[in-house]
N, C-alpha and C positions, 0 to 999 in steps of 0.2 A: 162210318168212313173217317169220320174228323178224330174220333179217337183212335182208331188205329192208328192215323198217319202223327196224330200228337203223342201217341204212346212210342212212336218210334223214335220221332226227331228231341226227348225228353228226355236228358239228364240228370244223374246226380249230384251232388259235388263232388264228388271224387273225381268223377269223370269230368267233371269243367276243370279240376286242377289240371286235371293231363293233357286233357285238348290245351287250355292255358301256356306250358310248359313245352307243349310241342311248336307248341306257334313263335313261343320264345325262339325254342332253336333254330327253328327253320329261320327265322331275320338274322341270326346271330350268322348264321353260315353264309347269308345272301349277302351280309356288308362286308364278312372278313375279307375279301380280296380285294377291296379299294384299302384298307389298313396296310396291307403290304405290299408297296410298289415294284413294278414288273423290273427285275433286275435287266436281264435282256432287251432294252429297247428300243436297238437295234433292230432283232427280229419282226417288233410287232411297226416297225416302217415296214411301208411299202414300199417297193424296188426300185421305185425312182428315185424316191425319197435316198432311199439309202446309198444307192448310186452320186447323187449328187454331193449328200455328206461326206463320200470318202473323196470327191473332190477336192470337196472345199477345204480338207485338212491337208490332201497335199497341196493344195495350192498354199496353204498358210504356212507349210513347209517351208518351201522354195522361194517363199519369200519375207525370208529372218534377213536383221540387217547382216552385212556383208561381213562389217567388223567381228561379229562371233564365230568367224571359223576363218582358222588360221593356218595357213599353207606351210608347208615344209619347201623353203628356199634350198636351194644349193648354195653352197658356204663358195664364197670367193677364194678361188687357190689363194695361198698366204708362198710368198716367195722370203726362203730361208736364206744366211747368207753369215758366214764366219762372226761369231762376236764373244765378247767378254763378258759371263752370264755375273760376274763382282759390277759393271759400268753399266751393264744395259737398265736403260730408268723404265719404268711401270708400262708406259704407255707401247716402249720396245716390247716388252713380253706379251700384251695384249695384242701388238698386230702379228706376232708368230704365233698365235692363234689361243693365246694364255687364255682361260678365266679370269676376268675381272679381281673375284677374291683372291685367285692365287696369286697375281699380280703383285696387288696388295699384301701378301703374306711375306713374298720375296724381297719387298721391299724392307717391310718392318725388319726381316730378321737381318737383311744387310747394315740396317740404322743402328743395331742392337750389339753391331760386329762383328754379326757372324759371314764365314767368305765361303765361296766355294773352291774347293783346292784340286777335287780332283770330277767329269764330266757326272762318275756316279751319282756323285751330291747331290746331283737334280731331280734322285727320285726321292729322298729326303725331306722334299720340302712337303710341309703339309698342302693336303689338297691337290697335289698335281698329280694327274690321271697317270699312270703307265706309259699308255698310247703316246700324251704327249712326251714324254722324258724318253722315250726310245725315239722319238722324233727327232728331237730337237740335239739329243748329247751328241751328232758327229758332226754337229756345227761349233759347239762349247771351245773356244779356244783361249786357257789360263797360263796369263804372260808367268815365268818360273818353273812351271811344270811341263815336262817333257815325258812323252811316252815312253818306258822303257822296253828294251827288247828283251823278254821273259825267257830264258834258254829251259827246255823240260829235259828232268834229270830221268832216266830210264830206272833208276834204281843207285840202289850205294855202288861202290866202287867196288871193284871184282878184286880179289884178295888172292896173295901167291899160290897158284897151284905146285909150290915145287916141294919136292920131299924132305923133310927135316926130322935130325935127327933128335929124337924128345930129350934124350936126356944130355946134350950139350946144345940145345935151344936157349936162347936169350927170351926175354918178357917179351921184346921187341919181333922177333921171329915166332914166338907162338899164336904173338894177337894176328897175325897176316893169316892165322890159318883160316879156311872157310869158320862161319858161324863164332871165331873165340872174339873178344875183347881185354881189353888191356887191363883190367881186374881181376878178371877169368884166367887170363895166361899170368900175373902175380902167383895169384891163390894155386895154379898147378905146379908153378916153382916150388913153392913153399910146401906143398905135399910129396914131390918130388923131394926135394932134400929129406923132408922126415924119412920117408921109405928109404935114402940112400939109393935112389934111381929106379925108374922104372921097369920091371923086368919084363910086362907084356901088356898086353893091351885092355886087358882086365883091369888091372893098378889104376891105368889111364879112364876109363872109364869113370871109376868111382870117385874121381874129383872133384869135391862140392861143389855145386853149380852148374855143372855139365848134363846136358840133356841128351835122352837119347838119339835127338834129332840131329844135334851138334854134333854128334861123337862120330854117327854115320857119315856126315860130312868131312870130318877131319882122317878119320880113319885109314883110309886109304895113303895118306901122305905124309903118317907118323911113322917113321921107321925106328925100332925100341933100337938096335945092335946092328955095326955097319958089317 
């Protein structure tokens, strides 16, 4: 009985190397997860625990000092009021609601000589916004300069519709025709005489510099023979 039970429990060395080898791995696998820490450790709280921690974080929130978080005020109306943007000193433009730097900008380029002549000017200057320069120019008032009254012209001046006769026209009565000018009714003189008179409206036509846009225009109020 003692050798059978010793012929079983009895190894070679081969077989201690492996048993050896196993035993190895089997510890290598039982410490590797203390080697690398539970990412999630959140999870592995308990609910109260964890309950409590997201407490405490907002409570650490709510209370940062005060100074780190900064309100958006509403700006004080700024009351505008007629002035001479060449006179007004830095601190005038800073309470019409200037930037500090631009202030400063205005200033230096007034010191340098330079003026403002017409309310435009003001978007010129470096650094001033838009917003403010559309603000501020219908208050701009430059002693010298006076708005002028712009009169809109509709188009050039409407030229004689009356009929003339081409070949005892003057330079002066050709250029009145629709589309001619006063080089253009020269130059048909001078073609004019060469031919010895126009005899039809064909001649007329082929007058250096005459288009056929022109022609159609005048066409109608060139009479060649009374």
């Amino acid at each position: 009985m003692n050798k059978i039970i010793k012929d079983y429990f009895s190894f070679n060395s081969r077989e201690r190397v492996a048993i050896l080898l196993l035993c190895c791995l089997m510890a290598f696998f039982w410490v590797l997860p203390d080697w690398y820490p539970d990412k999630n450790n959140a999870a592995s709280l308990p609910a109260k625990e964890w309950t409590e921690s997201k407490s405490d974080t907002s409570q650490v929130r709510h209370e940062l000092p005060s100074n780190k978080i900064v309100a958006n005020k509403p700006l004080a109306p700024v009351k505008l009021f007629l002035f001479d943007p060449n006179e007004l000193s830095e601190e005038g433009w800073k309470k019409f609601g200037v930037s500090d730097k631009t202030a400063q900008t205005i200033q230096h380029y007034l010191q340098k000589g330079g003026r403002f002549r017409n309310p435009s000017d003001l978007k010129k200057i470096w650094g001033m916004l838009p917003q403010d320069a559309e603000r501020l120019m219908p208050y701009l008032r430059i002693p010298g300069t006076e708005k002028q009254e712009i009169i809109p012209r509709s188009g050039p001046p409407k030229k004689s519709a009356t009929p003339i006769l081409i070949n005892q026209a003057t330079a002066q009565e050709l250029a009145s025709l629709p589309g001619m000018s006063k080089p253009l009714a020269a130059r048909m003189i001078k073609f004019r005489d060469k031919l010895g008179g126009f005899q039809n409206l064909d001649q007329v036509r082929r007058t250096y510099g005459i288009t056929d846009s022109v022609f159609n225009l005048m066409a109608p109020l060139i009479v060649i023979k009374e």
